[in-house]
TORMIDO-767903 format. One record per residue (C-alpha): residue number from 1; chain; x, y, z; residue in one letter. Coordinates in steps of 0.2 Angstrom, whole numbers, plus 2048, in hexadecimal, padded with zeros to 3 digits. Layout:
BEGIN
+-----+--------+-----+-----+-----+---------+
: num : cadena :  xx :  yy :  zz : residuo :
+-----+--------+-----+-----+-----+---------+
: NUM :      A :   X :   Y :   Z :       a :
...
+-----+--------+-----+-----+-----+---------+
REM end
This chain:
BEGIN
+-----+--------+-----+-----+-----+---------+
: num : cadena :  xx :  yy :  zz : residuo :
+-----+--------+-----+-----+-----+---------+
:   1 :      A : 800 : 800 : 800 :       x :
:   2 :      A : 80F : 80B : 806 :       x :
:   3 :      A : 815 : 808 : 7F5 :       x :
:   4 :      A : 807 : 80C : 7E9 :       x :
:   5 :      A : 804 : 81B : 7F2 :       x :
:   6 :      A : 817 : 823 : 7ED :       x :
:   7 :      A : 815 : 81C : 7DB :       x :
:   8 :      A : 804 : 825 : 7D8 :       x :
:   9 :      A : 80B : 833 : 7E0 :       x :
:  10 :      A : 81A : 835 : 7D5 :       x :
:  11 :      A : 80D : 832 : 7C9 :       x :
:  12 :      A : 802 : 841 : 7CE :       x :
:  13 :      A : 810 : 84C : 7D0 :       x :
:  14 :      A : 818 : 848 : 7BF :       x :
:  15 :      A : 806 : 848 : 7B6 :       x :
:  16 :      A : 803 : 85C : 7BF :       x :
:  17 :      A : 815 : 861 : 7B7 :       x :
:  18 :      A : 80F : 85B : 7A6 :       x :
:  19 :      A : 7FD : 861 : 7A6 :       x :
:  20 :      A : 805 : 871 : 7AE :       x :
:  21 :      A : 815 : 875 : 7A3 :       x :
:  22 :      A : 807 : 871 : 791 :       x :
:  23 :      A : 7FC : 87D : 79A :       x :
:  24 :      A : 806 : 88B : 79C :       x :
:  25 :      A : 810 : 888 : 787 :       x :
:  26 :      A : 80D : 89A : 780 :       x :
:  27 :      A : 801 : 891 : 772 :       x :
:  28 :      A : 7F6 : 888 : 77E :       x :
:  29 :      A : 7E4 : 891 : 782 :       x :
:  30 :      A : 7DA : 881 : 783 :       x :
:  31 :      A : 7D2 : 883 : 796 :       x :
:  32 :      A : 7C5 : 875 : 792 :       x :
:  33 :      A : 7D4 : 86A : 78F :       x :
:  34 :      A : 7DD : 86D : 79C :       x :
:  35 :      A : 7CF : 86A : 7A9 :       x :
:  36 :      A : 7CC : 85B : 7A2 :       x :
:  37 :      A : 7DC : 854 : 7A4 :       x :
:  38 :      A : 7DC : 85A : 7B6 :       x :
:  39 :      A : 7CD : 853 : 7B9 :       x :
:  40 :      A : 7D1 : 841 : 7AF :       x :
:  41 :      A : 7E1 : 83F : 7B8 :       x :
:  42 :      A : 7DB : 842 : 7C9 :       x :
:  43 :      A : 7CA : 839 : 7CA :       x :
:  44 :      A : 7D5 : 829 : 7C2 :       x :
:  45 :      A : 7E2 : 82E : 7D0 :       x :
:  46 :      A : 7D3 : 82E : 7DE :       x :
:  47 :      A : 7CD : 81E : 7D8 :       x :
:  48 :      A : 7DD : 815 : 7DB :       x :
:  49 :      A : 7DF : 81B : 7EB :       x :
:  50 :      A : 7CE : 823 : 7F1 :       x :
:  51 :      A : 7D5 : 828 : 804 :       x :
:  52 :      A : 7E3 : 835 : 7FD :       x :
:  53 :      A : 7D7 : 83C : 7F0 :       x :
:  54 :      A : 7DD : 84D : 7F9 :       x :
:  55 :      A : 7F0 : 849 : 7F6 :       x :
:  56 :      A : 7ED : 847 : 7E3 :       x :
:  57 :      A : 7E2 : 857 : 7E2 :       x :
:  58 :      A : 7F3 : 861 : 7E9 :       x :
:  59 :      A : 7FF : 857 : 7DF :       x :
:  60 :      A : 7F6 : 85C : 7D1 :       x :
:  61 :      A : 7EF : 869 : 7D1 :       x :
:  62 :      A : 7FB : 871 : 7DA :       x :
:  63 :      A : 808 : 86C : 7CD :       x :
:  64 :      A : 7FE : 875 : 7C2 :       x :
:  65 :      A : 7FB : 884 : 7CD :       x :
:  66 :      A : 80D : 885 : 7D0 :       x :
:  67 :      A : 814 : 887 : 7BE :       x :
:  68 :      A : 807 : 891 : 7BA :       x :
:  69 :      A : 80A : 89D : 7C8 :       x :
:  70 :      A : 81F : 89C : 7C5 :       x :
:  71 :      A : 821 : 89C : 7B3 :       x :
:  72 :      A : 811 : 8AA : 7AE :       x :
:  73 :      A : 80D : 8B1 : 7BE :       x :
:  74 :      A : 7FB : 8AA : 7B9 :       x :
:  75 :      A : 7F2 : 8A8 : 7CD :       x :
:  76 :      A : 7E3 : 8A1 : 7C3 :       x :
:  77 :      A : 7E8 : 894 : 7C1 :       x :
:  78 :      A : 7E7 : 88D : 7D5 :       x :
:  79 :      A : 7D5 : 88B : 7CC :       x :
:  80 :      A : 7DE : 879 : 7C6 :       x :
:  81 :      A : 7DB : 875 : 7D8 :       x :
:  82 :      A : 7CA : 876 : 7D9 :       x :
:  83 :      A : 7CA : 86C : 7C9 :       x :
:  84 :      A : 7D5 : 85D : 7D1 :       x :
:  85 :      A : 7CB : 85C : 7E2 :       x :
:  86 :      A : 7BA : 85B : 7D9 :       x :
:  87 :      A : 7C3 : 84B : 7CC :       x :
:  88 :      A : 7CD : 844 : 7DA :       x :
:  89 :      A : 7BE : 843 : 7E6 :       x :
:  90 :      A : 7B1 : 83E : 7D6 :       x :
:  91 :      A : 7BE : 830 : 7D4 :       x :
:  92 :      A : 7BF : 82B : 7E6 :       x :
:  93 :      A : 7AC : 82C : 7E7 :       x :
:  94 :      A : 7AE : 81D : 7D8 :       x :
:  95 :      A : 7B8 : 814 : 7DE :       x :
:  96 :      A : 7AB : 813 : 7F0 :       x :
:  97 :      A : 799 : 810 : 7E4 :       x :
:  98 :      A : 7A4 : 804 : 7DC :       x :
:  99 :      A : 7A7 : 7F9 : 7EA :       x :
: 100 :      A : 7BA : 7F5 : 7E7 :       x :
+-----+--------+-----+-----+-----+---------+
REM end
């Protein structure tokens, strides 16, 4: 269990820098996308491991936030964390009404 829980948080964390560094390319204006992504990566990330869906809504979404903020001084963008609580905690709510 201990294990799983580093993997899929090197996972999240490497998932936010990718999702974070194609969100702030100077070509990409696709806020859809992006949300979708967030949103995608964090409900499958809550479904794995429903008890630290909180721990991948930071790692993402504050991967995300993060970039954003350092590399374009954009402070919108701590929005990406609202989007990874609600996927992270839509996935953990899955994984319960599941039953697995």
């Amino acid at each position: 269990m201990r294990m799983k829980f580093w993997i899929l948080l090197v996972l999240a964390l490497a998932l936010g820098l990718l999702i974070g560094w194609i969100d702030t390319r100077p070509t990409w204006d696709d806020t859809g996308a992006t949300i979708a992504a967030i949103i995608a990566v964090t409900a499958l990330l809550g479904f794995a491991m429903p008890e630290r869906a909180w721990v991948w809504a930071i790692a993402v979404g504050g991967m995300i936030s993060l970039l954003n903020i350092a590399l374009n001084s954009k402070y919108d963008a701590l929005l990406a964390l609202l989007a990874a609580f609600i996927g992270s905690y839509a996935g953990a709510y899955g994984r319960r009404i599941s039953g697995k």
